[in-house]
TORRO-338708 format. One line per 5 residues: their letters; for each residue x, y, z of N, C-alpha, C. Coordinates in steps of 0.05 Angstrom, whole numbers, plus 5000, padded with zeros to 4 digits. Example, Ala and Ser with C-alpha at 12.3 -4.5 7.8 and 13.67 -1.06 7.14 Angstrom:
BEGIN
AS	5264,4886,5156,5246,4910,5156,5264,4934,5156; 5257,4955,5142,5273,4979,5143,5258,5001,5157
END
This chain:
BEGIN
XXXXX	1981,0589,0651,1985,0613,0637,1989,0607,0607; 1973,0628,0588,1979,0613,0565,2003,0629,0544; 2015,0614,0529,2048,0627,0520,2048,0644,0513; 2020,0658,0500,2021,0691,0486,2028,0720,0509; 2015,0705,0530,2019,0715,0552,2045,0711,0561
XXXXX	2057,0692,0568,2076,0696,0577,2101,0703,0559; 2101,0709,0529,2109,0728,0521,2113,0755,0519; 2086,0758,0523,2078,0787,0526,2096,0803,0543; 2083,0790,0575,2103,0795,0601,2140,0797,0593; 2147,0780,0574,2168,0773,0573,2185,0813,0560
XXXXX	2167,0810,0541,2167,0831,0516,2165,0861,0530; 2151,0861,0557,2146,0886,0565,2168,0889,0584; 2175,0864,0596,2198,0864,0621,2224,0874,0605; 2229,0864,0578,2258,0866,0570,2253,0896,0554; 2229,0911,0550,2227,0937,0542,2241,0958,0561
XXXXX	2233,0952,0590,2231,0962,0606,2268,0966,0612; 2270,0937,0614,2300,0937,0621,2332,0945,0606; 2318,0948,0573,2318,0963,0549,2332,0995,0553; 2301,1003,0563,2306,1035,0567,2314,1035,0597; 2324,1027,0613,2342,1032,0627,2372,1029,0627
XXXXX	2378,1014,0613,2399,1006,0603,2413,1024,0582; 2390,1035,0571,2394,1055,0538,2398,1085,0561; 2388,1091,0576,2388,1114,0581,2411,1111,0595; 2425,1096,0616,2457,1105,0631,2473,1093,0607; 2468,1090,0585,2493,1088,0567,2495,1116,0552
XXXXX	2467,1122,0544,2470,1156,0538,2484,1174,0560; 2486,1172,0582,2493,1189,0594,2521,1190,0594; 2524,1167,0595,2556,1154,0605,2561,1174,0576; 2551,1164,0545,2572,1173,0518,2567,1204,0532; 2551,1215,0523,2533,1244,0520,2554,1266,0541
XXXXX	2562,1251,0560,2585,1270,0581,2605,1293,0569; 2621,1267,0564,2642,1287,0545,2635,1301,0529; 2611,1306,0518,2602,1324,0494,2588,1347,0500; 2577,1343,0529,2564,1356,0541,2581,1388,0554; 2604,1363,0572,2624,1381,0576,2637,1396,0555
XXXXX	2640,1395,0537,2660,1410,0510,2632,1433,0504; 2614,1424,0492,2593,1447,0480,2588,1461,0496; 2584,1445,0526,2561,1468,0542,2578,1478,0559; 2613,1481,0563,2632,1493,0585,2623,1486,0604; 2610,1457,0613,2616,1454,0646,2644,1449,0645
XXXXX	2632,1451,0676,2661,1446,0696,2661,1417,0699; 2685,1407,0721,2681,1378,0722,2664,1371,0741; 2662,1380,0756,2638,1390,0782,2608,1399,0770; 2611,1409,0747,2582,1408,0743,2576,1382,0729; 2585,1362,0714,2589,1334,0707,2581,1321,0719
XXXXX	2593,1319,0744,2591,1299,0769,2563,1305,0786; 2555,1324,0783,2529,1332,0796,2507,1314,0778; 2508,1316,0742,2490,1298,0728,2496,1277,0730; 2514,1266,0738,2517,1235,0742,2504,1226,0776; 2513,1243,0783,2495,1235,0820,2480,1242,0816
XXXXX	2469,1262,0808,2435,1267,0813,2420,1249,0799; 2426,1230,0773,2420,1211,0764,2418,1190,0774; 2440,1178,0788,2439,1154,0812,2431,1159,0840; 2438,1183,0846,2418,1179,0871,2381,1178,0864; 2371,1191,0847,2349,1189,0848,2340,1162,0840
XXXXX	2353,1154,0817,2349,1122,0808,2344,1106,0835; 2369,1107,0850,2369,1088,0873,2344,1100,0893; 2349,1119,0901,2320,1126,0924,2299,1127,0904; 2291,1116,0889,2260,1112,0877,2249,1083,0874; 2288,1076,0868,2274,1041,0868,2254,1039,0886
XXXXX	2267,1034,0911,2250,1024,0931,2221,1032,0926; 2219,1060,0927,2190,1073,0931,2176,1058,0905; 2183,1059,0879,2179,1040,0853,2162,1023,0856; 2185,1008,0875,2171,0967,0881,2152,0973,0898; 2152,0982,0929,2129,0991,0937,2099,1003,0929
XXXXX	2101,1020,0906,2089,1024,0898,2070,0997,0879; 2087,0994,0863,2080,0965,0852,2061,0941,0867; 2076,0942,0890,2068,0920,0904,2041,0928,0917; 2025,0953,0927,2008,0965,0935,1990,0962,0912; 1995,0972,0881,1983,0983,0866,1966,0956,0849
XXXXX	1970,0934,0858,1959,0911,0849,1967,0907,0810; 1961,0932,0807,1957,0922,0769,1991,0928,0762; 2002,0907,0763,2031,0920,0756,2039,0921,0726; 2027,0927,0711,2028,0924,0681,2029,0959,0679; 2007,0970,0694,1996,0996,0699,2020,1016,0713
XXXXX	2029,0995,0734,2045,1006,0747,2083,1014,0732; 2091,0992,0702,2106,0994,0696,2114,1017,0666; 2080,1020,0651,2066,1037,0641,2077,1062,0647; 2063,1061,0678,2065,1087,0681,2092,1098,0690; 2108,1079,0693,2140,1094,0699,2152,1094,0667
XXXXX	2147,1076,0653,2156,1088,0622,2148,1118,0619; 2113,1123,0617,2110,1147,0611,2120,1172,0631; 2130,1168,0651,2145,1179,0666,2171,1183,0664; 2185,1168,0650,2215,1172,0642,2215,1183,0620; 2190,1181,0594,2195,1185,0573,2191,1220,0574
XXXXX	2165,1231,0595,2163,1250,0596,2181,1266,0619; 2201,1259,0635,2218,1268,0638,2245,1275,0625; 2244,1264,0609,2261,1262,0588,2269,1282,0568; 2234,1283,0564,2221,1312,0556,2220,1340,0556; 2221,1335,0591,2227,1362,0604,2248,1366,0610
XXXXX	2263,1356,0616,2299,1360,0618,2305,1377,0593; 2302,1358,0571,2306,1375,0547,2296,1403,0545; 2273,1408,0552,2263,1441,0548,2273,1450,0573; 2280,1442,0599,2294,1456,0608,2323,1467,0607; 2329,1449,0598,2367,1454,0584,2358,1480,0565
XXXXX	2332,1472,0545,2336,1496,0528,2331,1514,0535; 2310,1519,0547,2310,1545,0563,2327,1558,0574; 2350,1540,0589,2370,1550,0613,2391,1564,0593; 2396,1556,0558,2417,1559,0536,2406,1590,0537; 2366,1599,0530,2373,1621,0529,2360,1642,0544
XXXXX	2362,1629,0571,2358,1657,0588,2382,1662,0603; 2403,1651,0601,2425,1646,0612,2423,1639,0646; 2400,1622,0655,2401,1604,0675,2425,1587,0684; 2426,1574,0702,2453,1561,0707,2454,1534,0696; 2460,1527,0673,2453,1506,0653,2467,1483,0673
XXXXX	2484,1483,0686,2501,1451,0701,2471,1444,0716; 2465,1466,0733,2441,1463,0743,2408,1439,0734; 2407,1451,0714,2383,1451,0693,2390,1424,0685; 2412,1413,0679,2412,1386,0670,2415,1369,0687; 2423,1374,0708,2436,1350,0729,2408,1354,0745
XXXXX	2379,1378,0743,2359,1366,0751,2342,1355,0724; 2346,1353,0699,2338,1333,0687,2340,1313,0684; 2379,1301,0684,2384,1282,0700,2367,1266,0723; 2372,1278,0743,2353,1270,0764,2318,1261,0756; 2302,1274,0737,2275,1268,0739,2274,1250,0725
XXXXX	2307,1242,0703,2300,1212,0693,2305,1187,0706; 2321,1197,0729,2337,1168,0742,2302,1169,0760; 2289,1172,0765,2273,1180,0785,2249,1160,0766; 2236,1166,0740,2229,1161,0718,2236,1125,0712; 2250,1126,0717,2271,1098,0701,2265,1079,0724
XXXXX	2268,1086,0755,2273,1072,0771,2237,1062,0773; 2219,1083,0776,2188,1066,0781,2186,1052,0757; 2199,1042,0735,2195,1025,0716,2205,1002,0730; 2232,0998,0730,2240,0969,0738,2229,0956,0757; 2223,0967,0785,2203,0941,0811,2183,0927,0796
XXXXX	2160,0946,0779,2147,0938,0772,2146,0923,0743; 2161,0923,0731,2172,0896,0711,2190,0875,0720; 2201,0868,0741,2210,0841,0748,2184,0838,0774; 2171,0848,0790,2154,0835,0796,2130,0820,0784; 2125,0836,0763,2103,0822,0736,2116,0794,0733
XXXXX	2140,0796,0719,2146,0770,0728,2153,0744,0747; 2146,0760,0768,2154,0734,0789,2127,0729,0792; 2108,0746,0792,2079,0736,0793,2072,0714,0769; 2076,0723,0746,2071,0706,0720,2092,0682,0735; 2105,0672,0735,2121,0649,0746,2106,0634,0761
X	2104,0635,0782,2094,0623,0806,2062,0622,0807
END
C-alpha cells in the first residue's frame, strides 16, 4: 500500500470519528440551553438523548453490515457523512417549523435527534472497517 494512501484512509477514518464525537458533545452542551429557551420538560430532554442513542446503537449494526455487503467502503462511509450532515439539516427545519406552527417541539427534536444518531452510526462500521482492510 503506498503512504499517500494510507494517509488518506487515515484522514477520512479520523474525520469520521471527528463528527461523531463533535456531535454527542453538542448535544451533551446544547441540553441545558435547549431546556431554558425551548420550556421542555425534563422528560422531553431525556427523550432527545434516547432517541439519539438508541438509534446510534440500532444502526451500528445495520451500518457495518451494510458496509460489509456494499464492497466500496469509502462510498459506504461518504454516504453516512452525507446522511448525518443532511439529517442534521432536517432536524433543524423541523424544530423550526414545530417554533411556528406550534407543533409539539420536545417531539420535533428528539426525532431530529434520532435521524442523527441514525446518520452518525452508518458512518462509523464503515470507517474502521476501511481500515482493517487497508492493514491486512
Amino acid at each position: 500500500m503506498r503512504h499517500a494512501t494510507r494517509w488518506a484512509v487515515f484522514a477520512l477514518v479520523a474525520i469520521a470519528q471527528f463528527m461523531v464525537v463533535l456531535d454527542t458533545a453538542i448535544i451533551s452542551v446544547a441540553l441545558p440551553v435547549i431546556k431554558h429557551q425551548l420550556h421542555f420538560s425534563n422528560s422531553g430532554i431525556q427523550w432527545v438523548v434516547t432517541a439519539y442513542v438508541l438509534t446510534f446503537g440500532g444502526f451500528l449494526l445495520l451500518g457495518g453490515r451494510a458496509a460489509d455487503l456494499g464492497g466500496a467502503v469509502g462510498l459506504a462511509v461518504l454516504s453516512g457523512v452525507a446522511a448525518s450532515v443532511t439529517a442534521s439539516q432536517s432536524a433543524q427545519h423541523t424544530a423550526a417549523q414545530a417554533l411556528t406552527t406550534g407543533y409539539d417541539i420536545d417531539m420535533a427534536v428528539a426525532l431530529g435527534a434520532a435521524r442523527c444518531g441514525g446518520g452518525r452510526a452508518a458512518t462509523m462500521p464503515g470507517a474502521f472497517s476501511r481500515v482493517c482492510r487497508k492493514r491486512h
